[in-house]
C-alpha positions in Angstrom: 3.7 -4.8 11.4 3.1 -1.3 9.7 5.9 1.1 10.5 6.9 4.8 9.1 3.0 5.3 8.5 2.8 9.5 7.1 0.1 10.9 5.7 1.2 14.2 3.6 -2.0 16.1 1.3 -3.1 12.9 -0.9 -0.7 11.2 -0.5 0.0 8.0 2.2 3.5 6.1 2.9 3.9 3.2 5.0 6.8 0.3 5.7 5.6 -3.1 7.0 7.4 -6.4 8.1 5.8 -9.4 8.2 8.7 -12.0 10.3 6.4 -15.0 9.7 5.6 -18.1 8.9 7.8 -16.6 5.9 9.9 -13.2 6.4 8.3 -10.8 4.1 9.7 -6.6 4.0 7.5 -3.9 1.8 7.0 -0.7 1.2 3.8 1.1 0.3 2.9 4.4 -1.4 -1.3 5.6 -1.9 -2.3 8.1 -3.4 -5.9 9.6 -3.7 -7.9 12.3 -5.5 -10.7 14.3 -4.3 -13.0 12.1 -7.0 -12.8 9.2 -4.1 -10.5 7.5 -6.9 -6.9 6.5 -5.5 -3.4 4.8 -7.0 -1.7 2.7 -5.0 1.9 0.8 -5.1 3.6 -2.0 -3.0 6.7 -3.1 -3.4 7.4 -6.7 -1.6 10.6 -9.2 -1.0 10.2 -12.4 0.5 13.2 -15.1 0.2 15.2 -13.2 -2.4 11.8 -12.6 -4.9 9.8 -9.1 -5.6 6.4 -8.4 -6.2 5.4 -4.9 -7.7 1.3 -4.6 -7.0 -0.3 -1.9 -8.4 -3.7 -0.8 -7.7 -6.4 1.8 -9.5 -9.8 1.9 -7.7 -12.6 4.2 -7.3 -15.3 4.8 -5.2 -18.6 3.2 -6.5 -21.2 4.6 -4.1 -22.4 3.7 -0.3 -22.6 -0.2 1.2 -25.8 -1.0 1.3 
C-alpha cells in the first residue's frame, strides 16, 4: 500500500506498507531532471533489518 504520495517540481515522496506474507514499512524519495534522467532512494525495514536502494537511471529512447 502506497501512502503520503506528493509530487512537488522534480521531486516525488511516497510511504508504503506491505503487511504480508512478511511486514515490510518504506519510504521513498525520486527525483528527476528535465534530461529524462532521475535519482531515486528507498529506505526499507522488514523484521528488524534495513535496506538502503539507490537508483540512477536515464531515459534511453522510445519502446519499440
Amino acid at each position: 500500500k502506497i501512502s503520503d504520495y506528493k509530487a512537488d517540481g522534480n521531486k516525488v515522496t511516497w510511504k508504503m506498507d506491505c503487511p504480508e506474507p512478511t511486514p515490510i514499512t518504506g519510504t521513498g524519495v525520486l527525483t528527476y531532471d528535465s534530461d529524462s534522467a532521475y535519482k531515486a532512494v528507498l529506505k526499507l525495514l522488514a523484521s528488524g533489518h534495513s535496506l538502503v536502494m539507490t537508483l540512477d537511471g536515464h531515459r534511453i529512447g522510445d519502446c519499440k
